[in-house]
C-alpha positions as CSV (number, residue, x, y, z in Angstrom):
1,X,15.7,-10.3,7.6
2,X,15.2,-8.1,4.7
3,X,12.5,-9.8,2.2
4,X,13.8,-9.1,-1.4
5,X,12.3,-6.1,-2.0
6,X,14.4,-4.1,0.3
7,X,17.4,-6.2,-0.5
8,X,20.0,-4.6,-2.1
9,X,22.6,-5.9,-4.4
10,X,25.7,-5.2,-6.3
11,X,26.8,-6.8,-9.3
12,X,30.1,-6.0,-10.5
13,X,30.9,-7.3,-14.1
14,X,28.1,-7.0,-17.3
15,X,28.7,-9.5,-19.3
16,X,25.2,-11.9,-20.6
17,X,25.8,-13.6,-17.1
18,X,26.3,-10.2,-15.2
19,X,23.5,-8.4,-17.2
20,X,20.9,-11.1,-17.4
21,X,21.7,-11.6,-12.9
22,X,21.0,-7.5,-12.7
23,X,17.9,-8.0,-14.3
24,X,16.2,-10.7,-12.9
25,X,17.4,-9.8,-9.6
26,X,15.6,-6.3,-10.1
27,X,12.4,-8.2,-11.8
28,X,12.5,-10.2,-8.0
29,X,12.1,-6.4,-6.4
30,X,15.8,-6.3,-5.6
31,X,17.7,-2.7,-5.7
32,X,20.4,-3.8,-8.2
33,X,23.9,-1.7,-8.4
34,X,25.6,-2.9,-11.5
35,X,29.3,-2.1,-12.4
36,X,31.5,-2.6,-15.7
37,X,34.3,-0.8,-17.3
38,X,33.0,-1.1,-20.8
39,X,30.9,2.0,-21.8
40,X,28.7,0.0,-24.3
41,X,28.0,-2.4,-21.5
42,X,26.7,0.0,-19.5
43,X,24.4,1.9,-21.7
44,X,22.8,-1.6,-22.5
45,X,21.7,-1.8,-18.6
46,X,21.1,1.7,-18.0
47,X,17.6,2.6,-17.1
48,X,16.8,-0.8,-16.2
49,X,18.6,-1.3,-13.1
50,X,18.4,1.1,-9.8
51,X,21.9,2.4,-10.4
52,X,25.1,1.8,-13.0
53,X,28.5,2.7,-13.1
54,X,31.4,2.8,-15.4
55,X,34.4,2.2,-13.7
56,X,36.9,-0.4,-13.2
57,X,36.9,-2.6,-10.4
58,X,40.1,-3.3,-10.0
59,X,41.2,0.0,-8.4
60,X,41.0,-0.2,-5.3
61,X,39.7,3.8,-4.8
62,X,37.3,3.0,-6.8
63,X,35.0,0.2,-5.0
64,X,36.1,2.0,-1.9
65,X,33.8,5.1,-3.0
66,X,31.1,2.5,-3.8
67,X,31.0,1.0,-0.3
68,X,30.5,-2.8,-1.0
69,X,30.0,-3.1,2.5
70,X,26.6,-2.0,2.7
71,X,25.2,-4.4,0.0
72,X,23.6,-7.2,1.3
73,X,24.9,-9.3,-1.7
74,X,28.1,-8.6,-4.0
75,X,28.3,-10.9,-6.6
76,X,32.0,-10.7,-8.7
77,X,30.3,-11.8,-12.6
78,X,33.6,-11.0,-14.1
79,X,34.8,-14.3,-15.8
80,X,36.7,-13.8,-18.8
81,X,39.5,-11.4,-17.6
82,X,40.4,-13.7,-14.1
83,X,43.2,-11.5,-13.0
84,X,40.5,-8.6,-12.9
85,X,38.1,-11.5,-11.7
86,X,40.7,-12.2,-8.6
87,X,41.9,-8.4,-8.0
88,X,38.1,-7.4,-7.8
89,X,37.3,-10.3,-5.3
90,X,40.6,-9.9,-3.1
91,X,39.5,-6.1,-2.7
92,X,36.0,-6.6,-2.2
93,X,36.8,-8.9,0.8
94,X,39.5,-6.0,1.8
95,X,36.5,-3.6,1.8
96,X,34.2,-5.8,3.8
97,X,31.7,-7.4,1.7
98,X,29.6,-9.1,3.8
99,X,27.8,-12.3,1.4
100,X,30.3,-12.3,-1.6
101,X,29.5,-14.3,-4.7
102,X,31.6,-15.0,-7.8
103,X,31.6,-16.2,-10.6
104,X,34.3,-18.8,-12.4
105,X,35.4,-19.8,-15.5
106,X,37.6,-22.8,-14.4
107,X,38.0,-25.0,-11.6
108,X,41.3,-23.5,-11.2
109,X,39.4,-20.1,-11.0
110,X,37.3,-21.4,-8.9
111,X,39.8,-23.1,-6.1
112,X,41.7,-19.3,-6.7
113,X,38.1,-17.6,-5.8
114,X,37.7,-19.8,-3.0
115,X,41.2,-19.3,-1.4
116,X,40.1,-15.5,-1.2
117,X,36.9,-16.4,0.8
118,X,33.8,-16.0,-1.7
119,X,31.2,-17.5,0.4
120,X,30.1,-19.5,-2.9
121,X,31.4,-19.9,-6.2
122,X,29.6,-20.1,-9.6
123,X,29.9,-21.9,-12.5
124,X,27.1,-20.7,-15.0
125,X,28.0,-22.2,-18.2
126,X,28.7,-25.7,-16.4
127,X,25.5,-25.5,-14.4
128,X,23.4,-24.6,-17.2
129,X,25.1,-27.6,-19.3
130,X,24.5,-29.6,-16.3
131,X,20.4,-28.9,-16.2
132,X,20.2,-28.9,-19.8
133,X,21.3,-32.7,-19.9
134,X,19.0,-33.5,-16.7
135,X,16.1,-31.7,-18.6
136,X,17.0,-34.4,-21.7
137,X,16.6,-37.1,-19.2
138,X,13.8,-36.3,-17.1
139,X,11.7,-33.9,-19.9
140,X,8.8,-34.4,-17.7
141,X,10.2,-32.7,-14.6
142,X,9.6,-29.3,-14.2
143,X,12.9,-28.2,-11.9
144,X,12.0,-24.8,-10.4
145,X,15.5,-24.7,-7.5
146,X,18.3,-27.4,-7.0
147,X,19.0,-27.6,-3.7
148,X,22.0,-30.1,-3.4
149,X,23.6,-31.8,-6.1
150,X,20.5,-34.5,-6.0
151,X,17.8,-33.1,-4.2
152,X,15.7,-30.0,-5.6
153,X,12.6,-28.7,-5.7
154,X,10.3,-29.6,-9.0
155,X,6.6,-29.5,-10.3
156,X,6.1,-33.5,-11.8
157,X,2.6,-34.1,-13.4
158,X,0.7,-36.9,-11.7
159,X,1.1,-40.5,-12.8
160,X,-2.1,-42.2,-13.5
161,X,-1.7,-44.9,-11.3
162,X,-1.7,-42.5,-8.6
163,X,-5.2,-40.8,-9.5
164,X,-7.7,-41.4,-6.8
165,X,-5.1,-42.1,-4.0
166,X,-4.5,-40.0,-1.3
167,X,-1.1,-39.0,0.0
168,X,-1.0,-41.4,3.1
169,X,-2.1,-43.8,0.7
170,X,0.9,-43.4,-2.1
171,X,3.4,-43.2,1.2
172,X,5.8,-41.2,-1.1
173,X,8.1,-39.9,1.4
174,X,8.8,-43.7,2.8
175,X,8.5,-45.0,-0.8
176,X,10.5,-42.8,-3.0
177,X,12.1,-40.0,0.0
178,X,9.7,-37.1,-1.9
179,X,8.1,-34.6,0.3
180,X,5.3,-33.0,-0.9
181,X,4.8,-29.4,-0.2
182,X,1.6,-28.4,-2.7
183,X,-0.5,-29.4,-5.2
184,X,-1.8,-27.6,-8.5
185,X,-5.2,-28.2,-10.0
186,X,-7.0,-25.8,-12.5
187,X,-4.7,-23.0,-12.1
188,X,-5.1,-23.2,-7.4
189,X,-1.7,-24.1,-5.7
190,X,-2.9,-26.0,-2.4
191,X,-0.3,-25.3,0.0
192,X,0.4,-28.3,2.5
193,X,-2.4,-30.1,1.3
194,X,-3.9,-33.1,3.9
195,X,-2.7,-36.3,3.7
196,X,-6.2,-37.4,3.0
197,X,-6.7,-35.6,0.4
198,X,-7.9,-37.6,-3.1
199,X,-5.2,-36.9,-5.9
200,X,-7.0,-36.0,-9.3
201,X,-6.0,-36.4,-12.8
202,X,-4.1,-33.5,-14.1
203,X,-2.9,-32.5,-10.5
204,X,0.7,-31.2,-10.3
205,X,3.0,-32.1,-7.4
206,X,5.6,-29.9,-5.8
207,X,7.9,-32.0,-4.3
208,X,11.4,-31.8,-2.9
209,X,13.4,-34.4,-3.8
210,X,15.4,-36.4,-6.5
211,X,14.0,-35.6,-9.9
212,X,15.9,-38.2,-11.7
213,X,13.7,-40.8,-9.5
214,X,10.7,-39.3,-10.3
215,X,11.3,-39.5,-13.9
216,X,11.5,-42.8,-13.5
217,X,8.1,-43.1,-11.6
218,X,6.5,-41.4,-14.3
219,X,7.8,-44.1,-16.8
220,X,6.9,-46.8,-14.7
């Protein structure tokens, strides 16, 4: 398995979405194609990516000579324009793409976008509404990747109750279905710490699981 610096992937479609995916991808060490038919778009990317192109996407000839096929990852980030969105995703497939991500505007868009066979669909303007609202309700959770729609992966400051306890002590797993895979303290990340292990005040938990429930353990 490639790790992500010798992943390469193409991103077809520079709007914020498009442009802000190229970038972080690259930041991650990712070798980051990026596509788009607007000129302007282009030019804002160029230099920061390992290769852009103007073109559009919807001719067929034209992601032919790209090769889609020998990206690990394609991700579709048109939205806007969904006949473009659908004729770039129905040709990519065509071509081979082997992981295909898009992105949708609608659920309509999205049910089109699955029909073709995009391994998965995304809704970035939902899904950011979506953690904005959980980061209202649960302003002390720290979500760093959602895994399902309620299990993820967080940092949650320790409650003081549990200060001086040790893991097999708290029982959090049987208690509230957390798993704890590392604790912070003074800037140290303890990776599978022991279950004997005293918690201290100021510790940080990274835990998988629901981060609605451990706002409300914090508020207890």
């Amino acid at each position: 398995m490639k790790n992500n610096k010798n992943r390469q992937v193409l991103v077809i479609g520079l709007g914020r979405f498009g442009q802000s995916l190229a970038l972080a991808l690259i930041a991650g060490g990712a070798e980051v194609m990026a596509i788009d038919a607007s000129e302007d778009a282009t030019e804002e990317i160029a230099g920061e990516v390992t290769h852009v192109m103007i073109a559009d996407s919807t001719e067929e000839n034209v992601l032919k000579e790209v090769g889609p096929e020998q990206f690990d990852i394609v991700v579709c980030a048109i939205g806007g324009d969904i006949q473009a969105s659908i004729m770039t995703t129905l040709i990519l497939k065509e071509l081979g793409a082997k992981k295909l991500i898009a992105k949708a505007s609608t659920a309509l868009h999205g049910r089109a976008l699955e029909k073709l066979g995009v391994e998965r669909v995304v809704y970035p303007e939902r899904d950011m509404a979506q953690r904005l609202a959980q980061d209202i309700f649960a302003p002390h959770i720290h979500e760093l990747l959602p895994l399902t729609v309620s299990q993820s992966m967080f940092e949650m400051p320790l409650p003081e109750r549990f200060v001086d306890k040790s893991l097999i002590e708290l029982n959090l797993r049987e208690q509230y279905g957390f798993n704890v895979v590392a604790v912070k303290r003074d800037g140290e990340t303890n990776v599978s710490p022991s279950p004997s292990e005293r918690l201290q005040e100021g510790d940080i938990l990274l835990v998988l699981g629901n981060r609605e429930r451990a706002e409300e353990i914090i508020d207890q």
